[in-house]
DOLUM-892575 format. One record per residue (C-alpha): residue number from 1; residue in one letter; z negated, y negated, x. Coordinates in Angstrom, 1 decimal. Example, Ala and Ser with C-alpha at 12.3 -4.5 7.8 and 13.67 -1.06 7.14 Angstrom:
2
R,1,A,-7.8,4.5,12.3
R,2,S,-7.1,1.1,13.7
//
This chain:
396
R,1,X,-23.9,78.4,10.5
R,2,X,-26.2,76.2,9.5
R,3,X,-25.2,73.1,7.7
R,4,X,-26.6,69.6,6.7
R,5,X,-27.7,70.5,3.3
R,6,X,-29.9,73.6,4.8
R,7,X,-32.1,71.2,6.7
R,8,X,-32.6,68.7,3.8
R,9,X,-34.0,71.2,0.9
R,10,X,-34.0,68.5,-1.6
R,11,X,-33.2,64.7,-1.8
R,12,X,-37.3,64.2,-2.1
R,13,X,-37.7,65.6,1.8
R,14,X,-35.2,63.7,2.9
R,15,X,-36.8,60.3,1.5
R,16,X,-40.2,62.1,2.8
R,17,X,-38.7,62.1,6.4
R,18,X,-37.1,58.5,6.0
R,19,X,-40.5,57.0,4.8
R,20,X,-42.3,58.6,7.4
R,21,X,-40.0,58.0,10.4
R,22,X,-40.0,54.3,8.8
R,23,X,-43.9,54.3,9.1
R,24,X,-44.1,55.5,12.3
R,25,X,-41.8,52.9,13.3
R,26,X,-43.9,50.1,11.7
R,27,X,-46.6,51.3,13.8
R,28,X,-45.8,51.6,17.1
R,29,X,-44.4,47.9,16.3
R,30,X,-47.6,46.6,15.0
R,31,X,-49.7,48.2,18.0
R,32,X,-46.9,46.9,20.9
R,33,X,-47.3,43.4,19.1
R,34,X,-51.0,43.8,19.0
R,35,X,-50.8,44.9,22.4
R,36,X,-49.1,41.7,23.5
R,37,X,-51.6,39.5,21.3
R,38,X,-54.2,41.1,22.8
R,39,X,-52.8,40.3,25.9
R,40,X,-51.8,37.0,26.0
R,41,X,-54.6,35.7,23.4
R,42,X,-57.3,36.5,25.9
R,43,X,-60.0,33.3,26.2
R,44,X,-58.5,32.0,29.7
R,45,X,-61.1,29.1,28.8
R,46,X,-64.0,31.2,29.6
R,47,X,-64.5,29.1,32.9
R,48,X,-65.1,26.4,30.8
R,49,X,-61.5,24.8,31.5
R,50,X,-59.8,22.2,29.5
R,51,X,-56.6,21.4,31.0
R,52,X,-53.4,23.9,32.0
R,53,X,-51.1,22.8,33.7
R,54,X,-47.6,25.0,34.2
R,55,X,-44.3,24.8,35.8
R,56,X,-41.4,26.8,34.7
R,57,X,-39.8,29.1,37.0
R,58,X,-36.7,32.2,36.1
R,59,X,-37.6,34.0,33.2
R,60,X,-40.9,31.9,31.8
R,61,X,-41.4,31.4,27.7
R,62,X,-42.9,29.2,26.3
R,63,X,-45.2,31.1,24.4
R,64,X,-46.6,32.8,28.0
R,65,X,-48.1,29.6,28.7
R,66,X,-49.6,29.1,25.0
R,67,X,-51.7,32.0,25.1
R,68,X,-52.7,31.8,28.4
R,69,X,-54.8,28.5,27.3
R,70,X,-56.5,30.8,25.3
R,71,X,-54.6,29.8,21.8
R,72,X,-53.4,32.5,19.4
R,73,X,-49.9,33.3,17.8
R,74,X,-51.1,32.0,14.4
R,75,X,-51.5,28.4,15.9
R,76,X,-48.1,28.6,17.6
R,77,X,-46.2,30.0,14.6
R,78,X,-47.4,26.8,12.8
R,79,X,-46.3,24.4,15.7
R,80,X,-43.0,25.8,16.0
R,81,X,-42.5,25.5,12.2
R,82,X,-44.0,22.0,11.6
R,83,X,-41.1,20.3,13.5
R,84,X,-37.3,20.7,14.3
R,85,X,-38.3,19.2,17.5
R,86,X,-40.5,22.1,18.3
R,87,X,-37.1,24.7,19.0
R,88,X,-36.7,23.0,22.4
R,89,X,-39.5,24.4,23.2
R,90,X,-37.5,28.2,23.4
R,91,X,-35.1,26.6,25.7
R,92,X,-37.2,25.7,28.9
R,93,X,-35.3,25.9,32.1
R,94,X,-37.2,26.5,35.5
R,95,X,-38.7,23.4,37.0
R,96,X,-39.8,22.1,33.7
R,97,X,-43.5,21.4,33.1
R,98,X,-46.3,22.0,30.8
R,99,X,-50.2,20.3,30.3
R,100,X,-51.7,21.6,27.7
R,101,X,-54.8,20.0,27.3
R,102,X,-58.1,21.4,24.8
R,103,X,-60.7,19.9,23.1
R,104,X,-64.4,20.6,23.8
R,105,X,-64.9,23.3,21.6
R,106,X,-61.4,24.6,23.4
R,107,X,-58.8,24.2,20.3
R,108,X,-55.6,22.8,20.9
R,109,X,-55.8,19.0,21.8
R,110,X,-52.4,18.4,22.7
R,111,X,-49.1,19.4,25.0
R,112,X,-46.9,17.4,27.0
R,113,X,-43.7,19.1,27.7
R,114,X,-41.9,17.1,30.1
R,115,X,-38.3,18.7,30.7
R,116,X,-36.2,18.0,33.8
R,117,X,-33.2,16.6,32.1
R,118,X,-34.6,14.9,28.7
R,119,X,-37.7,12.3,28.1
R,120,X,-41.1,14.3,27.4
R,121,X,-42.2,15.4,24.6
R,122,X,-46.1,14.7,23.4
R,123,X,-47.3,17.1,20.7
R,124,X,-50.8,16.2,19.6
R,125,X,-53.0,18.7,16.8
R,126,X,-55.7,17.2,14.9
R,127,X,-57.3,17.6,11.5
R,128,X,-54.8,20.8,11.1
R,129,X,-51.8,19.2,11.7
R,130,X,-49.0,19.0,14.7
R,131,X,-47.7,15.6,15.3
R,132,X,-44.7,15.0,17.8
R,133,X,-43.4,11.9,19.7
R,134,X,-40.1,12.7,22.1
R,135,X,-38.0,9.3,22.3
R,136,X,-39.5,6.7,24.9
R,137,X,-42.5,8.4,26.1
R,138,X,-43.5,7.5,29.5
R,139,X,-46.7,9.5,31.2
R,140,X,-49.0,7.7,33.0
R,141,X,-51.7,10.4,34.0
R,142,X,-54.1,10.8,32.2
R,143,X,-52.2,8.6,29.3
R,144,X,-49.3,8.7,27.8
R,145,X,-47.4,6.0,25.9
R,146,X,-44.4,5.0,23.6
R,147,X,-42.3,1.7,23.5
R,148,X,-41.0,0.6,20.4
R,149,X,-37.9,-1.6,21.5
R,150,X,-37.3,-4.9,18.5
R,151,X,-33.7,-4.7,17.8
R,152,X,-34.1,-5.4,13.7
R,153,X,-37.8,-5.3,12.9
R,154,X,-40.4,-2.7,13.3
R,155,X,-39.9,-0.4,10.5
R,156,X,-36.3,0.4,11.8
R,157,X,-37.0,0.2,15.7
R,158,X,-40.3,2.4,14.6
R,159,X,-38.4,5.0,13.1
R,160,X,-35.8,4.6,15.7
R,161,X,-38.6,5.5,18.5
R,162,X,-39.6,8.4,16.4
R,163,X,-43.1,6.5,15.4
R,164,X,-44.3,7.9,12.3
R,165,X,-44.3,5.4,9.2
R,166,X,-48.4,5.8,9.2
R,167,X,-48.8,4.5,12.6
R,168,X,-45.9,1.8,11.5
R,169,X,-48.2,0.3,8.6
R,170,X,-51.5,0.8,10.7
R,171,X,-49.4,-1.8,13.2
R,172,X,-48.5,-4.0,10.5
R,173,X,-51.4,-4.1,8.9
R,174,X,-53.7,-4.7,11.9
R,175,X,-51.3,-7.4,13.5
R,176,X,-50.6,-9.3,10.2
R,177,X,-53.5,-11.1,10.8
R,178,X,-52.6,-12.7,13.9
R,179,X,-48.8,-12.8,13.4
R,180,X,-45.8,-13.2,10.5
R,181,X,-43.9,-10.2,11.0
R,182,X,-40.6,-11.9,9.3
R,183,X,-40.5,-14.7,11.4
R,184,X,-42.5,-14.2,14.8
R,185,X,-40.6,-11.2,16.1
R,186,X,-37.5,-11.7,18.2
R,187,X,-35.4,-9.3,19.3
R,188,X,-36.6,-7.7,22.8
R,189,X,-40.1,-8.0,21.8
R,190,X,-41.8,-4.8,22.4
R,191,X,-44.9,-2.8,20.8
R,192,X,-45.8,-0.5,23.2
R,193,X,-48.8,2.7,21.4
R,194,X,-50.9,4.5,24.3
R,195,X,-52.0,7.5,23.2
R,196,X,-54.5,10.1,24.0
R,197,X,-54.2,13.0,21.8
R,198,X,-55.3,11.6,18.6
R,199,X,-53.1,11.1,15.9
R,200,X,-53.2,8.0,15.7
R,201,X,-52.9,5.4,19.1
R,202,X,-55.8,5.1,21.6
R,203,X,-54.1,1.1,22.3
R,204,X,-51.7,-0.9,20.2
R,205,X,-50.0,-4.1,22.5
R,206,X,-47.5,-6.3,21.2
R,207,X,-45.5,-7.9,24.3
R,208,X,-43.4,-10.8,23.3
R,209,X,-41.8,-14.0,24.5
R,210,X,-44.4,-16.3,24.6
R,211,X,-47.7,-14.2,24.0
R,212,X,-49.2,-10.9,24.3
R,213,X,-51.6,-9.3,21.9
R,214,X,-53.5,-6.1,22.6
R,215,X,-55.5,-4.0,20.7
R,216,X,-57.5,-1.3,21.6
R,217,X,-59.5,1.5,19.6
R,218,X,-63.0,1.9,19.4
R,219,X,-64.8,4.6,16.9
R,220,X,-68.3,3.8,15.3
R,221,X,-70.7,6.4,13.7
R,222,X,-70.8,3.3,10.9
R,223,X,-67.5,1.5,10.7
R,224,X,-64.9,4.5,12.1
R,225,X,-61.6,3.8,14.6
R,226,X,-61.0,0.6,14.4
R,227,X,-59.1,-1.6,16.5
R,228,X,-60.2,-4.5,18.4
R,229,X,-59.1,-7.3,20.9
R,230,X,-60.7,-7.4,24.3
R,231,X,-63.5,-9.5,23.3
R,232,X,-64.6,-6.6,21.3
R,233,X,-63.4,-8.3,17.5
R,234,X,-61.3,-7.3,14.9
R,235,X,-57.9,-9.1,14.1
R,236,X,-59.5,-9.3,10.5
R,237,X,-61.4,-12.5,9.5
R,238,X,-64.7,-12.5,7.9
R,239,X,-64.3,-14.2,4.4
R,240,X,-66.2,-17.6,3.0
R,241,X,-67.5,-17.3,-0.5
R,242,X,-66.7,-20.6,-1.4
R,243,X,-63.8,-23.1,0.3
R,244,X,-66.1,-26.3,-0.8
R,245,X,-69.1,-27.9,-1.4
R,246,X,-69.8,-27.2,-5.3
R,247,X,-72.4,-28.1,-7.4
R,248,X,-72.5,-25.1,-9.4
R,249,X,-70.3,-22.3,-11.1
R,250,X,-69.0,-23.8,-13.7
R,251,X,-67.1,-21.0,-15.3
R,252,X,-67.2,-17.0,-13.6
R,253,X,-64.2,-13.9,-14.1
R,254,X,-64.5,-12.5,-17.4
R,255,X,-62.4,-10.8,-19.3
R,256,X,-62.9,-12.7,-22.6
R,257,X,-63.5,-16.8,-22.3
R,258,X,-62.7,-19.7,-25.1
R,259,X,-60.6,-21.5,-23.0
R,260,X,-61.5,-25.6,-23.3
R,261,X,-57.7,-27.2,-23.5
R,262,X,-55.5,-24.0,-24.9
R,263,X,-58.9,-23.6,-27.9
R,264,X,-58.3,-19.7,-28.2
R,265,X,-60.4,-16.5,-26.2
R,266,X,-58.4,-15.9,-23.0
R,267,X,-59.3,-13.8,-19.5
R,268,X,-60.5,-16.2,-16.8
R,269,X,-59.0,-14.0,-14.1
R,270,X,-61.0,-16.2,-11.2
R,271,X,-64.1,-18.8,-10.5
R,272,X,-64.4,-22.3,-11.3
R,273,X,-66.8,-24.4,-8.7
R,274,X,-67.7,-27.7,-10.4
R,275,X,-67.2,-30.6,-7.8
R,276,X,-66.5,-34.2,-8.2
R,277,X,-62.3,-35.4,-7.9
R,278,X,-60.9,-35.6,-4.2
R,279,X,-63.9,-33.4,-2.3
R,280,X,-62.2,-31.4,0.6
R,281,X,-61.1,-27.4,-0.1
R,282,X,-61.0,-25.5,2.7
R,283,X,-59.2,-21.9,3.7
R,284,X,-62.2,-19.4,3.1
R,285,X,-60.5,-17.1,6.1
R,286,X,-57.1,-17.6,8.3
R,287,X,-54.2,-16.4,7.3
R,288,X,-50.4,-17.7,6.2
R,289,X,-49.5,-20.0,3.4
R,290,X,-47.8,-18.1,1.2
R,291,X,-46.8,-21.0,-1.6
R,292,X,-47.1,-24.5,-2.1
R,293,X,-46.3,-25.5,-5.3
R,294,X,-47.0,-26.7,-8.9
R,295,X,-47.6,-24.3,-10.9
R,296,X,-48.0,-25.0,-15.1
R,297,X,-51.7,-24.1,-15.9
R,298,X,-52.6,-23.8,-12.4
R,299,X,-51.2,-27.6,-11.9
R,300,X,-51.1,-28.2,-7.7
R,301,X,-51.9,-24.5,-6.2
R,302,X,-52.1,-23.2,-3.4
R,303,X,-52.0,-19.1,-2.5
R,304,X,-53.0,-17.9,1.0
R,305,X,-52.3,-14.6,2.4
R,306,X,-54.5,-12.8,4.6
R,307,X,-53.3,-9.3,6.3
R,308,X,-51.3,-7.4,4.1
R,309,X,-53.7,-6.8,1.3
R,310,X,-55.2,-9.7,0.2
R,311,X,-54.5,-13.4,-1.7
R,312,X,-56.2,-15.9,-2.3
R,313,X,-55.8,-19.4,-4.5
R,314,X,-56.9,-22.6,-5.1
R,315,X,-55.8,-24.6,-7.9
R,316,X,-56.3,-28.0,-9.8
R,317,X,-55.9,-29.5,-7.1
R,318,X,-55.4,-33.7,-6.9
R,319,X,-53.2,-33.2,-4.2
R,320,X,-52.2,-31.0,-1.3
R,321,X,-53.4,-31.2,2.5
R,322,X,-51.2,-34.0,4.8
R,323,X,-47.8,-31.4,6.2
R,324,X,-49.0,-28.0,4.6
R,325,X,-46.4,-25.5,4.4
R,326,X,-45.1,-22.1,3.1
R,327,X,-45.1,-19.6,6.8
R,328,X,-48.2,-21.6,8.0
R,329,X,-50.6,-20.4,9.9
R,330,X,-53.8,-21.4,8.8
R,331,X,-57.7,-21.5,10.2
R,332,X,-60.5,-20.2,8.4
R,333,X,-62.1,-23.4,7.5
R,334,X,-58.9,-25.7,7.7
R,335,X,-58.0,-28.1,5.0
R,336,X,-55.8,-27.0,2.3
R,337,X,-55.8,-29.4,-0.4
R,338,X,-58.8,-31.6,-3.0
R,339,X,-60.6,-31.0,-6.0
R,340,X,-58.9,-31.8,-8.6
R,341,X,-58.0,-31.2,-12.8
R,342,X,-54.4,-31.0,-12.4
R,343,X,-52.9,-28.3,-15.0
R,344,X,-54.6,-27.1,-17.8
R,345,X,-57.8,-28.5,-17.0
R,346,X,-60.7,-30.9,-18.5
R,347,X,-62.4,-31.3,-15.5
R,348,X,-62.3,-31.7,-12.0
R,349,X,-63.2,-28.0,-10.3
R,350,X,-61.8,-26.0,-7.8
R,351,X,-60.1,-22.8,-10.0
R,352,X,-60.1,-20.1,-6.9
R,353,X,-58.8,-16.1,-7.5
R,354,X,-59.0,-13.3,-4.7
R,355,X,-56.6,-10.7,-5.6
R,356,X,-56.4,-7.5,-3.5
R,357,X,-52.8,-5.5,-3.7
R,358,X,-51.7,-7.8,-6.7
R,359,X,-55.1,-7.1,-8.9
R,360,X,-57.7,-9.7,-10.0
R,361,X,-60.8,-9.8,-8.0
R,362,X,-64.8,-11.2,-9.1
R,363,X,-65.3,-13.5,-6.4
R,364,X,-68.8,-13.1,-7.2
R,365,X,-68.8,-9.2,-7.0
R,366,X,-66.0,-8.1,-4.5
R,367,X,-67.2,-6.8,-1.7
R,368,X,-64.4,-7.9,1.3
R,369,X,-63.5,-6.9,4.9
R,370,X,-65.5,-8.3,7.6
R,371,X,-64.8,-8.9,11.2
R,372,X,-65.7,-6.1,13.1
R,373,X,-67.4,-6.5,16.6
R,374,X,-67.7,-4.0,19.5
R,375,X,-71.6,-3.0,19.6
R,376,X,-73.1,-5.4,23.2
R,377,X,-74.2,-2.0,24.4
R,378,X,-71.3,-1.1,24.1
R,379,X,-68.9,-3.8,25.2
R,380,X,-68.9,-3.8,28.8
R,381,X,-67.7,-0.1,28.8
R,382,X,-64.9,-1.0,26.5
R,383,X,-64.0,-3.9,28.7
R,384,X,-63.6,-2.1,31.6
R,385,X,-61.7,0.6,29.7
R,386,X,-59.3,-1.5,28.4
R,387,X,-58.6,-3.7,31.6
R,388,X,-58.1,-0.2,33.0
R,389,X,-55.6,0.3,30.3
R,390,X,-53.6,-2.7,31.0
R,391,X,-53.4,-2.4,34.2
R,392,X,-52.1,1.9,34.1
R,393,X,-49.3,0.4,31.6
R,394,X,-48.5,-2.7,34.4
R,395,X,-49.2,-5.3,31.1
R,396,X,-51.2,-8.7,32.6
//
């Protein structure tokens, strides 16, 4: 009788057998897997289509659908590991729905998985990476949108709505021209994004008590996505070089200056415009009043804040403008004060500083952000587009 040992000569044959049984294995694996690649990766686009639209009936996956759009199990393995949100995606129930939508060279553009028993969920791909938005989002063919909901302020209620914190500081720092995000928000305000499969918001509108503000994109071949009202400007103000009528520069930024009254070498961190005592100074672009205040060196000062970036001051004044006050809004143009030499100064002269994230600017050299208009060949379009807008999210 033959027994075990008889068929396996030698410990070598059996590992010979094992590794080759193994192989085979890993094989017929590989070309079953293929197979199904081969299957379901097959250009379904060839008709030139864009959008897929699927409903889920017994015994549907996800991933059916995903390569019938003509995408490839690479691209999916990297969805459905960029986001925890992505594994409800391998729980889909029949009557659930799909759009996935493609670009015009037919890569992934976006999906919109709307689920019977939980709020959609919008995935969007660009510049190789997934993005996802599932609290809130209402579609409104062909757009979809997300409400962020003020119950704090908007980096809680942001995060809260599933907002990522880059589309958060692109709100803040387009709307902090035209609003103090401390003190104008109330709770029940709303900010409601419209997107259309960028990563970033095809429409930003605040919708508060007393006003609404809207924004809507627009990309130049000069300028890039920016966002504008619908007159076709920026938020953003265009900056004066000077807040007065000055005779002449009397000192510019330098690093290294004999300073008149302290008689030692010194940085002059601004620009001094000779003018005589009590001539008007003026806001060189709207924005908040930051501070009010006497300041030793400085002597009467004022500091303006425009968006979230930059500051600008005027000091030596003789005295401030009639009711100005720290939260004020203020008008490019409008009176902030008059030439004066309070502080440590010899002379009367406006001393004004632009400072960008805390730093020092040359008046003189700085080159600053300008109001952005919508191109006139352009504008009616846009117009009409963002009326259009409006009216698909019911906002008047």
């Amino acid at each position: 009788m033959t027994n075990f040992q008889d068929r396996w000569p030698n410990p070598s044959s059996k590992q010979l057998v094992l590794k080759i049984n193994k192989s085979f294995l890993r094989i017929l694996l590989l070309a079953f897997l293929g197979g199904l690649s081969a299957l379901y990766a097959l250009p379904s686009h060839a008709d030139g289509k864009h959008e897929f639209h699927f409903e889920v009936s017994r015994g549907d996956v996800f991933y059916r659908f995903f390569f019938t759009a003509g995408l490839n199990g690479e691209l999916l393995n990297k969805m459905m590991k960029s986001d925890e949100r992505a594994s409800r995606l391998s729980r889909i129930a029949p009557g659930d729905k799909f759009k996935i939508t493609l670009d015009d060279n037919h890569d992934l553009k976006k999906i919109i998985f709307q689920p019977l028993d939980a709020n959609p969920l919008l995935i969007t791909y660009s510049k190789q990476k997934f993005r996802f938005v599932s609290v809130n989002i209402q579609p409104t063919e062909p757009l979809t949108h997300s409400t962020i909901v003020i119950s704090k302020s908007l980096n809680y209620d942001g995060k809260k709505a599933g907002i990522e914190p880059e589309v958060i500081d692109l709100i803040i720092a387009n709307f902090t021209w035209a609003m103090d995000f401390s003190r104008d928000l109330q709770k029940g305000d709303k900010f409601i994004l419209a997107w259309d499969g960028g990563s970033t918001p095809s429409a930003i509108i605040y919708v508060g008590a007393r006003k609404t503000i809207a924004l809507f994109a627009y990309t130049s071949a000069v300028t890039g996505k920016n966002y504008y009202d619908i007159s076709g400007k920026t938020l953003n103000d265009t900056f004066d070089f000077a807040g007065l009528k000055y005779s002449r520069i009397s000192s510019s930024f330098t690093k290294s200056r004999w300073h008149p009254v302290l008689k030692k070498y010194r940085s002059h961190k601004g620009t001094d415009f000779a003018a005589p005592k009590g001539r008007p100074v003026y806001a060189t672009a709207k924005g908040t009043v930051k501070h009010v205040a006497v300041v030793r060196g400085y002597g009467n000062v004022v500091y303006l804040s425009h968006g979230t970036e930059i500051v600008t001051l005027y000091a030596h004044l003789s005295k401030f403008a009639a009711g100005l006050k720290t939260s004020q809004k203020i008008k490019k143009g409008q009176l902030v004060g008059y030439v004066g030499s309070t502080g440590l100064a010899t002379g009367p002269h406006l001393h004004y500083e632009i400072r960008i994230n805390g730093v020092h600017q040359d008046a003189e050299k700085v080159k600053l952000p300008k109001q952005l208009s919508i191109p006139t060949n352009a504008l009616s379009s846009f117009k009409n587009k963002a009326k259009s807008l409006l009216e698909q999210l019911g906002i008047k």
